[in-house]
DRENDOKE-516512 format. One record per residue (C-alpha): residue in three letters; residue number from 1; x, y, z. Coordinates in steps of 0.25 Angstrom, whole numbers. Layout:
DRENDOKE-516512
res,n,X,Y,Z
Ala,NUM,X,Y,Z
...
END
This chain:
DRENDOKE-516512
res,n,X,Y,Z
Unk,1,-343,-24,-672
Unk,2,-331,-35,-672
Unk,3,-319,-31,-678
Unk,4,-316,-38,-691
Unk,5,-310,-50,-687
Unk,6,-302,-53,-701
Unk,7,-300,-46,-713
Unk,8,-292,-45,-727
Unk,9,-285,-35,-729
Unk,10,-280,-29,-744
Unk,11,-281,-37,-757
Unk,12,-275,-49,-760
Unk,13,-263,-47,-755
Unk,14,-267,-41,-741
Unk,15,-270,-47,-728
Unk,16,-278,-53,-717
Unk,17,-280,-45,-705
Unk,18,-286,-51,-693
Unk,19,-289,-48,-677
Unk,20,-279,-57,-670
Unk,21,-290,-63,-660
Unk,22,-280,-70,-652
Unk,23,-276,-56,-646
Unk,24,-291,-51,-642
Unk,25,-297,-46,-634
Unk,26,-285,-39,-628
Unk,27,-278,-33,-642
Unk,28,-287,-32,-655
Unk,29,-276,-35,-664
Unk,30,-275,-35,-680
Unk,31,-265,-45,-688
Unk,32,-264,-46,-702
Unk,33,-261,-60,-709
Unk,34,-254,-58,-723
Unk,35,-249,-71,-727
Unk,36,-255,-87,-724
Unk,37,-248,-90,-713
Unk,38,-252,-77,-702
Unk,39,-266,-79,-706
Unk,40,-264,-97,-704
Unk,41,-258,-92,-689
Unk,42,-269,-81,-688
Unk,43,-281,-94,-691
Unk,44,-272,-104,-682
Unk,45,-269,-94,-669
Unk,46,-285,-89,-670
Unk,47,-279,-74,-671
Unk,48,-293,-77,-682
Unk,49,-303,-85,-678
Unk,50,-318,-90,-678
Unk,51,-322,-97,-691
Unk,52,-327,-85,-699
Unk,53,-315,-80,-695
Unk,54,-306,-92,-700
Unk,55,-314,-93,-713
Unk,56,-309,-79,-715
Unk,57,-295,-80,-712
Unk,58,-297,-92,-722
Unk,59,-299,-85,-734
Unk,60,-291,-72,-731
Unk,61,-280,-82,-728
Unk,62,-281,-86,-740
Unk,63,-278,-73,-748
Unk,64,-265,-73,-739
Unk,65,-261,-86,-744
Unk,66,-265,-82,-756
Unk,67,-259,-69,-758
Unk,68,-244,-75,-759
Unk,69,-248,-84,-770
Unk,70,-239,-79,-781
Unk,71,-244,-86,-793
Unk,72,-252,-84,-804
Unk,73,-254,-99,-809
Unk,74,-268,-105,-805
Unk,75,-264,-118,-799
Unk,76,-253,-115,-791
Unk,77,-262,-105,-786
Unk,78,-274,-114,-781
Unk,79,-262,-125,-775
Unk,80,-258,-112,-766
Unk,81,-271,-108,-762
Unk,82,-273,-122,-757
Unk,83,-261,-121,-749
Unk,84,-266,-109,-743
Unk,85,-281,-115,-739
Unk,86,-273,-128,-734
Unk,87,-266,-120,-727
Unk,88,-275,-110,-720
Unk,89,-283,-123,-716
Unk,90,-275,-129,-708
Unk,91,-276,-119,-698
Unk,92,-288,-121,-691
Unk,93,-297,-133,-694
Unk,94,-309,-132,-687
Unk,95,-315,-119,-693
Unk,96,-321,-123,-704
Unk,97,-323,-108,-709
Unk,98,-307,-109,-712
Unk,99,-310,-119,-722
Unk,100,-321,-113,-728
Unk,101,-313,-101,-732
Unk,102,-303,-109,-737
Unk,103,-310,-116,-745
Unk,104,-319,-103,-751
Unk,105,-305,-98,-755
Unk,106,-302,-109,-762
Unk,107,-315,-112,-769
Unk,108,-314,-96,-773
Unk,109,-301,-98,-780
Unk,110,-306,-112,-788
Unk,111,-318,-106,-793
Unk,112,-308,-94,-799
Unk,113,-297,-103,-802
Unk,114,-298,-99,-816
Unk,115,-293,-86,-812
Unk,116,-280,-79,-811
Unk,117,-274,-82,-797
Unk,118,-273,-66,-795
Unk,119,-287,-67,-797
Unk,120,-293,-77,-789
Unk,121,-284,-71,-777
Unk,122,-291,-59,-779
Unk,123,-305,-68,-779
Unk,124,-299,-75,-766
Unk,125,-299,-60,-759
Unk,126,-311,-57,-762
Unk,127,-318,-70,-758
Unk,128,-309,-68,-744
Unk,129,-316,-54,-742
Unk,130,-329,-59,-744
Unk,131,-327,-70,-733
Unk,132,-324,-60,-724
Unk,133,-336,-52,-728
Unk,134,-345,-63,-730
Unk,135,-342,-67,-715
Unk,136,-345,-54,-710
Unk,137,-360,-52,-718
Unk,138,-363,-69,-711
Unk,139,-358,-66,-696
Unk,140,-368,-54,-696
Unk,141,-378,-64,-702
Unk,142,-375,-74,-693
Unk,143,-379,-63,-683
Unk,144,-394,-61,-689
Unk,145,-397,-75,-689
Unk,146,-391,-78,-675
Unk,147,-396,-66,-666
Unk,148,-410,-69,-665
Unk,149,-405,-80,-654
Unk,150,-401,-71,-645
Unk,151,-411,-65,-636
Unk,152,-412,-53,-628
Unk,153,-407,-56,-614
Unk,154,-400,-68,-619
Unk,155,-385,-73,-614
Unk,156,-376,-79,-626
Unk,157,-365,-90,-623
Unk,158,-355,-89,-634
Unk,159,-343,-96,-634
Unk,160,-328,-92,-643
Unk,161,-329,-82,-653
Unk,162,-338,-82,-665
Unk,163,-338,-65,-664
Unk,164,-333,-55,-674
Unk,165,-318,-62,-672
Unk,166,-323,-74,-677
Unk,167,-327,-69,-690
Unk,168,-326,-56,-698
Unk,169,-332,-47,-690
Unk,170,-345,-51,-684
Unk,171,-345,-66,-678
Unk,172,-354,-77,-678
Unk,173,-359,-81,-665
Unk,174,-357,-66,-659
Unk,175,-363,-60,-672
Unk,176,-376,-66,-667
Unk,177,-373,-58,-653
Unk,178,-370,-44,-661
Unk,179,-384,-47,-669
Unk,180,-391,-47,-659
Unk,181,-384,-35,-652
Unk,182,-385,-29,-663
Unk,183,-400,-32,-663
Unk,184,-402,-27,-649
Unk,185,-402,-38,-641
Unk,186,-394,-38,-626
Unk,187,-389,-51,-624
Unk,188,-377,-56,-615
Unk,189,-368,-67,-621
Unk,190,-356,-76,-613
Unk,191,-344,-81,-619
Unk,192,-337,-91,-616
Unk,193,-322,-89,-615
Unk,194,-319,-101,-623
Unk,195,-305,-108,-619
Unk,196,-296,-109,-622
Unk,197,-294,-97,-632
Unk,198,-303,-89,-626
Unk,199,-311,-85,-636
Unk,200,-324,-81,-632
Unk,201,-317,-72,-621
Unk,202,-305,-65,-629
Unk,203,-316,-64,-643
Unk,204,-329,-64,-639
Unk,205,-331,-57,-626
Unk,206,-323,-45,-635
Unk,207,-332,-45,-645
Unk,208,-344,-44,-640
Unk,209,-339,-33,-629
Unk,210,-336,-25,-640
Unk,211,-350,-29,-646
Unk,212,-357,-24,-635
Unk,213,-362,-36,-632
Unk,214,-363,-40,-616
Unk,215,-355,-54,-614
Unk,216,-349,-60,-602
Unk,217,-335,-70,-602
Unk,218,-336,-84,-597
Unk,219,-328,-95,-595
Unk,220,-332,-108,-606
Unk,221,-335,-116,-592
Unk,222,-344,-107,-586
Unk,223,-354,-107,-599
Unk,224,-363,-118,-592
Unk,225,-364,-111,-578
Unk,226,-367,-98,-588
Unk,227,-380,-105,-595
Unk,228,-384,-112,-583
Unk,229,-386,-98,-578
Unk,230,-393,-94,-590
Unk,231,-385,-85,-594
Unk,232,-386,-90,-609
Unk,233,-398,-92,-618
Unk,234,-389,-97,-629
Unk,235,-376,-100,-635
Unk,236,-369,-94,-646
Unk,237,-356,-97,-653
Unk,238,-349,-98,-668
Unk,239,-343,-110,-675
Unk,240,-331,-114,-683
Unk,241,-336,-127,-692
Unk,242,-350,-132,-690
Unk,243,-354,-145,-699
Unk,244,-364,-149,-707
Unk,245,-374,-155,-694
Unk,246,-371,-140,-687
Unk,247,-360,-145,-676
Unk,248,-352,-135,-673
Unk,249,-336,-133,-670
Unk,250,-334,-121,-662
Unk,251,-324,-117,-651
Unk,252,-320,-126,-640
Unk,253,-332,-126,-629
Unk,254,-342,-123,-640
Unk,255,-348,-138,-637
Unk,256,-348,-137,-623
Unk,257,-357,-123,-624
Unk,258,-366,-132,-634
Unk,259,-369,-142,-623
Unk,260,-370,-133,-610
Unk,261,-379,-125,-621
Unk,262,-388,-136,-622
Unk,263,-388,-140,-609
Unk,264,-393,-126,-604
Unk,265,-405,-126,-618
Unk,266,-396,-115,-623
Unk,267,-395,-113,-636
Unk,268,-381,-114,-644
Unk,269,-380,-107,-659
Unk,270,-369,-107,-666
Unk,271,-366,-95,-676
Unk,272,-357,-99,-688
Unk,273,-358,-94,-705
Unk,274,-361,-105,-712
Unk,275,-346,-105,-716
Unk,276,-344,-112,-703
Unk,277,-351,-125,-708
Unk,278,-344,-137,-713
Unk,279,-354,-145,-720
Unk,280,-344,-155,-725
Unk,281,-345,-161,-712
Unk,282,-356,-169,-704
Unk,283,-354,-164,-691
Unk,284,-346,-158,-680
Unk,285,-337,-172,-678
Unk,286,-330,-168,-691
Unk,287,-326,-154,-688
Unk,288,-310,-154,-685
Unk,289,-308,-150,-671
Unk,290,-293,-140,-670
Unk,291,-285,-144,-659
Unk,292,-276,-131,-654
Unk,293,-263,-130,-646
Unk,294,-264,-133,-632
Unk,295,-257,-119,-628
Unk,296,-272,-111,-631
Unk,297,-275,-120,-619
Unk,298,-263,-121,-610
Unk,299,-259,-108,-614
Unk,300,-270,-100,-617
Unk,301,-264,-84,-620
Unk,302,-250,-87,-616
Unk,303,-253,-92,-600
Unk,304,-251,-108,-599
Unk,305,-263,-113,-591
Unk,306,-260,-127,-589
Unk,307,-246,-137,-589
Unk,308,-236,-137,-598
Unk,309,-237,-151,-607
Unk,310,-254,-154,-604
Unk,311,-260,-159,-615
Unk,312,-271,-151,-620
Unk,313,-283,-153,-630
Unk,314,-286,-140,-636
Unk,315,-298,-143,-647
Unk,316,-303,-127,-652
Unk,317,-316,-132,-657
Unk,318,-327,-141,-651
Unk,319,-340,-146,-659
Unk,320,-356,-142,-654
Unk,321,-366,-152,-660
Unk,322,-376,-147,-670
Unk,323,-385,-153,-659
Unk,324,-381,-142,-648
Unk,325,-383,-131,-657
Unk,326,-397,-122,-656
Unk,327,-393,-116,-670
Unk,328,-382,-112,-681
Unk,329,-382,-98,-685
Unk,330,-376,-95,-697
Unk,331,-377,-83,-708
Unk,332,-387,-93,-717
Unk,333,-396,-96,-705
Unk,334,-398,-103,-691
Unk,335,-396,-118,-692
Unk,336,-407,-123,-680
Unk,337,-403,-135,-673
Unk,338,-392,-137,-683
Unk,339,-391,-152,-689
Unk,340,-388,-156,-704
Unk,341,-399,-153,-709
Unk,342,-402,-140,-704
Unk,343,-387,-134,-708
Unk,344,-393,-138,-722
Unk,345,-404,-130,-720
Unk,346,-396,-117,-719
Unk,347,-385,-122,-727
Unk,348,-387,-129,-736
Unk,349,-380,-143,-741
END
């Protein structure tokens, strides 16, 4: 099994503990955030990452912020909290998981405002922990609902990380790889490297080793040559916001898979709780797309690879169209040919 990616520890005065992914696979090393600002840095450097994750690190980052709030008058209270959410949001834009967290602490804390502030504090703890549990019990359903596209004999392109890492402890796209180990079935899956952070090769390939599950490292450039082969019989990877038409933003490259995908008659799923949809908007051209620094690319682990003073464009997330997706996996159900309509049909309005 994955190690647990992110925790709480104590009570409400206690801490965020969290593997500092940007260190694997070469140490396994644990940090512990105590007040806003580490766990703001831990969010913005990706030492967590992965929506689930992020939604995580939301609402445990806000019993940090919380914690130091030394007041027992109701409206002050509320005016820091919002400073806190304001605050945590605007370290990443584009998961969509890091607002829904936010904004469940938030609702928590109205909804008991009638309360003592000591009170509703302890309410927000308990709420945070049951994020963190709740995340855990849908990956694994995710699992179930997704497994059954894997065959025996089959090879699987993934592509980033939507593992254990990426979540609590079981993943999203590679918990529909561990199901269906877990079920017996011998499959092989490819994962693209994914540039320039090099997720998929530092993440993914180490989890699914340690899963026991046989996978083979590639180059994002090679995934056409490696379908034209037919090495793959479909495509599997996670999502970080995915609106109300099922468009997708995923990790850089993600698009590009979709269309060699389509090209080949491969099918393309995408695995993602139903926390991961933003119904508030139409369709993927809404979705904010982060920019990063140019160092992850001219710099990438401390070596420069290219001239000093190039300009470089450095978007982390590209958007698939509901249109190239063969299904949306998520804990509630499968969306088929994902459209409007048929979100709704799973969702609900």
């Amino acid at each position: 099994m994955p190690l647990p990616t992110i925790e709480w520890e104590g009570n409400i005065e206690g801490r965020v503990r969290l593997i500092d992914q940007t260190l694997l696979p070469a140490e396994i090393k644990y940090i512990y955030c105590e007040d806003l600002k580490s766990i703001w840095r831990a969010i913005k450097t990706l030492m967590v990452r992965g929506a689930p994750a992020i939604g995580i690190a939301a609402v445990t980052g806000v019993l940090l912020g919380i914690k130091d709030i030394r007041t027992d008058d109701t409206e002050a209270f509320f005016k820091e909290l919002k400073n806190v959410t304001n605050y945590l949001g605007s370290s990443r834009p584009t998961a969509v998981n890091l607002f829904w967290g936010l904004s469940r602490m938030e609702r928590v804390a109205w909804e008991n405002r009638d309360k003592p502030v000591h009170t509703i504090k302890e309410i927000l703890l308990r709420e945070a922990i049951n994020v963190q549990n709740e995340d855990k019990s849908i990956c694994r359903q995710i699992g179930e609902n997704g497994a059954k596209f894997i065959k025996d004999g089959d090879g699987v392109l993934t592509h980033c990380n939507a593992g254990g890492l990426a979540t609590a402890d079981y993943g999203t796209a590679l918990a529909v790889m561990f199901k269906a180990k877990e079920n017996g079935k011998k499959f092989k899956v490819y994962a693209d490297e994914t540039r320039p952070l090099l997720q998929g090769a530092r993440l993914t390939t180490w989890e699914l080793m340690h899963a026991g599950i046989d996978v083979t490292l590639i180059c994002d450039n090679m995934a056409a040559h490696v379908m034209k082969l037919g090495k793959i019989q479909c495509v599997i990877v996670g999502a970080d916001r995915i609106a109300a038409n099922g468009d997708a933003a995923n990790k850089i490259g993600t698009y590009g898979v979709s269309i060699l995908a389509k090209e080949h008659g491969i099918p393309f799923y995408v695995a993602a709780p139903v926390s991961t949809f933003d119904l508030n908007i139409t369709s993927g051209d809404e979705i904010p797309i982060e920019e990063r620094s140019s160092e992850e690319v001219t710099c990438g682990f401390g070596k420069r690879t290219a001239p000093e003073g190039v300009k470089v464009f450095n978007p982390a997330f590209d958007v698939t169209p509901a249109k190239n997706i063969t299904a949306i996996i998520t804990e509630k159900g499968v969306i088929e040919k994902p459209s409007t309509e048929n979100v709704q049909k799973i969702l609900g309005k």
